[in-house]
C-alpha positions in Angstrom: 0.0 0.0 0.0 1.3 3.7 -0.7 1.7 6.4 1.8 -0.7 9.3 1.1 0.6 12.1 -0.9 1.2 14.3 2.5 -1.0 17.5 3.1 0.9 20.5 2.7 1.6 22.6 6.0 3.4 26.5 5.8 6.6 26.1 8.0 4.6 28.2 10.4 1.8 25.7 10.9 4.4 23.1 12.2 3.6 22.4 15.8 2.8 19.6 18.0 -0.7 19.4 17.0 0.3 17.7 14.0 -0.7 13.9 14.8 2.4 11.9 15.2 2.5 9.4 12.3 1.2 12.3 9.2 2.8 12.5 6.2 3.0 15.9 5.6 4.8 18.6 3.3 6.3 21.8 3.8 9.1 23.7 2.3 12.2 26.4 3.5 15.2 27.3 3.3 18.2 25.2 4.7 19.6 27.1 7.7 22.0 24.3 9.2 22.6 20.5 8.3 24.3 17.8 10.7 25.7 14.7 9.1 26.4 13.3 12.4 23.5 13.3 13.4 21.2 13.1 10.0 18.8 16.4 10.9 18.9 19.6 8.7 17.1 22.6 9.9 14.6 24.3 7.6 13.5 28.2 8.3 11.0 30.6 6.9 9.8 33.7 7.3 6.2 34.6 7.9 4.7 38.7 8.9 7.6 39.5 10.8 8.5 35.8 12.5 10.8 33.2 12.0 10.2 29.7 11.9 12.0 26.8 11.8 11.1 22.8 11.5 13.6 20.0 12.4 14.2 17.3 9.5 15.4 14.1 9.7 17.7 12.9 7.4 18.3 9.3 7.3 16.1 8.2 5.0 17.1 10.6 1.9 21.2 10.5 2.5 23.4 10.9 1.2 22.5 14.7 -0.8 24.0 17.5 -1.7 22.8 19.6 1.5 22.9 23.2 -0.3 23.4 25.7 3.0 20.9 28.6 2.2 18.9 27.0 -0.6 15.4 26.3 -0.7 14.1 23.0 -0.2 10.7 21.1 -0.2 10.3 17.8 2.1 7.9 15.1 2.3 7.6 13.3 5.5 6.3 11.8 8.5 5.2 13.4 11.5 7.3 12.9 14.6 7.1 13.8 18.1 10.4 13.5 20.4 11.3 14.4 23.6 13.0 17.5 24.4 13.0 18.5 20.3 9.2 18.9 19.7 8.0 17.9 16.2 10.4 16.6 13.5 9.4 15.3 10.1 11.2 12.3 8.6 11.9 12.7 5.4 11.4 10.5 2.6 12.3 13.3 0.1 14.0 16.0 0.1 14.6 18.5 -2.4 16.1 21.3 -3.3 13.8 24.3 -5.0 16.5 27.0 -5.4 14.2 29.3 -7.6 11.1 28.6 -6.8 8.5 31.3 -6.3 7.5 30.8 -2.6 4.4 33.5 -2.9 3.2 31.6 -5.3 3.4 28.4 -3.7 1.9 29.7 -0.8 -1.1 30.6 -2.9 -1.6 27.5 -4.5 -1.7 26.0 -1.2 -4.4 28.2 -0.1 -6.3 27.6 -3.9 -5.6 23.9 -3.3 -7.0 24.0 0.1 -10.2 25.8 -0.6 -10.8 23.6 -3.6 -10.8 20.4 -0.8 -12.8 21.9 1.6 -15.9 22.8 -1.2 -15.4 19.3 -2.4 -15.9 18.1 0.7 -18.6 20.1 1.6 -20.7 19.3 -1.5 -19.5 15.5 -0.8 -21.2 16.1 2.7 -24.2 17.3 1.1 -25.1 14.6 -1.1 -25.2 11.9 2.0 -27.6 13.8 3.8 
């Protein structure tokens, strides 16, 4: 069986409320990366905050870890102690280029279109 697709979550979404076990997606830019200990540290910037999410790396090295580059993961869910949420990656790419504003409204076009679609699904039930 394949794992779903992941549901795309802005960096600043990232928190433990995610439930441990979701594939999820997010993007940012690569702030620091620690072979030793296979986690890279993704960071964006939303109104006047800065966010960061934890990555785990052992499933998607060795790469080319690109210090101040954009990248997009897909992932699991994690929760551990003492380091909040991490998500495992299974990929891990880098976006260099990529136009993040317009990313972030596809998101939100994507999102709407599943909620409507849900809502007319939930309509024709009752």
């Amino acid at each position: 069986m394949l794992p779903s697709a992941g549901v795309y979550y802005f960096p600043w979404e990232i928190n433990n409320s995610v439930p441990e076990g979701k594939a999820l997606r997010t993007f940012g830019r690569l702030c620091c990366y620690d072979l030793a200990t296979s986690t890279a540290l993704l960071t964006a910037q939303h109104s006047s905050a800065q966010y960061q999410v934890c990555v785990d790396t052992k499933f998607v090295e060795p790469f080319q870890a690109h210090v101040g580059s954009r990248y997009m993961v897909l992932g699991e869910a994690e929760h551990r102690e003492g380091e909040g949420l991490v998500v495992k990656a299974r990929i891990l790419t880098c976006v260099e280029g990529m136009n993040v504003p317009l990313l972030e409204q596809a998101i939100q076009e994507q999102r709407k279109y599943f909620n409507e679609r849900q809502e007319q699904m939930g309509n024709r039930m009752s």
